[in-house]
C-alpha positions as CSV (number, residue, x, y, z in Angstrom):
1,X,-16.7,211.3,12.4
2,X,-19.3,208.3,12.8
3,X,-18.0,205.7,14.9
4,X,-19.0,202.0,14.1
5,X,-19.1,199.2,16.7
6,X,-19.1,195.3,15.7
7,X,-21.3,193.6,17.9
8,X,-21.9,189.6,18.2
9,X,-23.8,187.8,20.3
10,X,-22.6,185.0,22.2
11,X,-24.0,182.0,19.6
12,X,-20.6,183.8,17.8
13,X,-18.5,181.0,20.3
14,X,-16.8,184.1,21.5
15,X,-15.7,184.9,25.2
16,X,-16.1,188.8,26.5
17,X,-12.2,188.3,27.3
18,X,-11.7,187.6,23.5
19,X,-14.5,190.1,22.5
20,X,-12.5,193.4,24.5
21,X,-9.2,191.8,23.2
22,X,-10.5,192.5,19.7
23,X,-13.0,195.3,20.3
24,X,-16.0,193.8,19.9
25,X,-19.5,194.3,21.4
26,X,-20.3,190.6,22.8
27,X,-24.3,190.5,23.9
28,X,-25.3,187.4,25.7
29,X,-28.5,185.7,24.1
30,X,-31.1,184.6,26.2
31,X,-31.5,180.8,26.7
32,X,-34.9,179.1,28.1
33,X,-34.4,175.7,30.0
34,X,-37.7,174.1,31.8
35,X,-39.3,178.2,32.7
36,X,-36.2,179.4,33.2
37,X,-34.1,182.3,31.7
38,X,-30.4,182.4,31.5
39,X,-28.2,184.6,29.8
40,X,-25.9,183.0,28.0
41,X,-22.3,183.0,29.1
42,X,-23.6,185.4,32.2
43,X,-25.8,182.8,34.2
44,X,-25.0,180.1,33.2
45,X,-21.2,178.5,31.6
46,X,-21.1,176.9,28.5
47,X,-20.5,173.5,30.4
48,X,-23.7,174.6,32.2
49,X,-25.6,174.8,29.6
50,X,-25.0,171.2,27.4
51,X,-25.6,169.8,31.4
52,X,-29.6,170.9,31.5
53,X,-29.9,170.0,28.0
């Protein structure tokens, strides 16, 4: 039997605790801010984020 996997990415405004509640694959996406890499949700909080913006 094929299995089949739903998988988001974090612009989705989902949380990995609300992702494994429902079982979905949750990917973070990468952000750049000033030569730096974050991924989303991972390194750096939402709160984090709209702060460097």
């Amino acid at each position: 039997m094929n299995k089949i996997a739903l998988v988001l990415d974090t612009a989705s405004n989902m949380d990995f605790e609300m992702a494994e509640k429902f079982g979905f694959e949750l990917l973070p996406y990468s952000i750049e801010i000033e030569g730096e890499v974050y991924d989303d949700l991972i390194d750096i909080p939402r709160e984090g984020f709209y702060e460097r913006l």
